[in-house]
N, C-alpha and C positions, 0 to 999 in steps of 0.2 A: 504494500500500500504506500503508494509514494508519497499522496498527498489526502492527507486524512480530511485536512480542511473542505477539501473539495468534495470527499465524498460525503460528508455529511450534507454541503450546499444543497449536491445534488437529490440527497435521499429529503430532505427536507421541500424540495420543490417537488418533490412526487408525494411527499406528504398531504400535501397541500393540493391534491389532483387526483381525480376521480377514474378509474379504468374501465370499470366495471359497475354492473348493480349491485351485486352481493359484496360484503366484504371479508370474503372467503376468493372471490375469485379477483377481487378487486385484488387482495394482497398477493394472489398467487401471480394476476399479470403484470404488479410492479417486479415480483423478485424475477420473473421471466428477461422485463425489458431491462433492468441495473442488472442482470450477472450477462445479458450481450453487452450492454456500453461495457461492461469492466472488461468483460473477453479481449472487443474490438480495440480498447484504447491500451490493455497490456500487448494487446498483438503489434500495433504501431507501433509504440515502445520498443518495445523485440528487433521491430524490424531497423527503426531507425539506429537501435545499438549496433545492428550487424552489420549494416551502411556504415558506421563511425569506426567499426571494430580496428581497420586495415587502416584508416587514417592516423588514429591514434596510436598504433604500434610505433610512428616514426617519432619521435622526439620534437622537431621543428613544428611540426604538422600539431604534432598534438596542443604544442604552446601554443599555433595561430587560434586552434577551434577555440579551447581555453578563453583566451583574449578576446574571438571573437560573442561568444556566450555570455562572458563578463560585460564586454558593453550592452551587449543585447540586453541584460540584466537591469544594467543601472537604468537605460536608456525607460524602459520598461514602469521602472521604480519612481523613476523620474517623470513621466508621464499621470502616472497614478496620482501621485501626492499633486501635481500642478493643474491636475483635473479633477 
């Protein structure tokens, strides 16, 4: 669970959301649709580590991504707080 914060967001906005009539089937087709988002977003995850995997074996390479994630980061952080 990378980011716990997020999953509660999200179980919380399906809280708050209706699927079904019963809430027997109502709870069964939220845990249906949160364990595909979890699948799909660990599967991206995956995938995108194994795109990085060979980047980051080089030294130089790895310091750019590094660098370039870190601004991405602040840049990011920086937007939030000025919005």
């Amino acid at each position: 669970m990378a980011n716990p914060k997020a999953w509660v967001a999200i179980a919380a906005v399906f809280a708050s959301t209706r699927l079904a009539s019963t809430a027997t089937a109502d709870a069964a087709a939220k845990v249906a649709v949160l364990s595909l988002v979890v699948v799909l977003i660990m599967a991206a995850w995956l995938l995108a580590g194994a795109c990085f995997a060979a980047t980051l074996h080089d030294p130089f390479r790895a310091r750019v991504v590094n660098l370039t994630l870190a601004a991405a980061l602040v840049a990011a952080t920086a937007l939030a707080i000025l919005h």
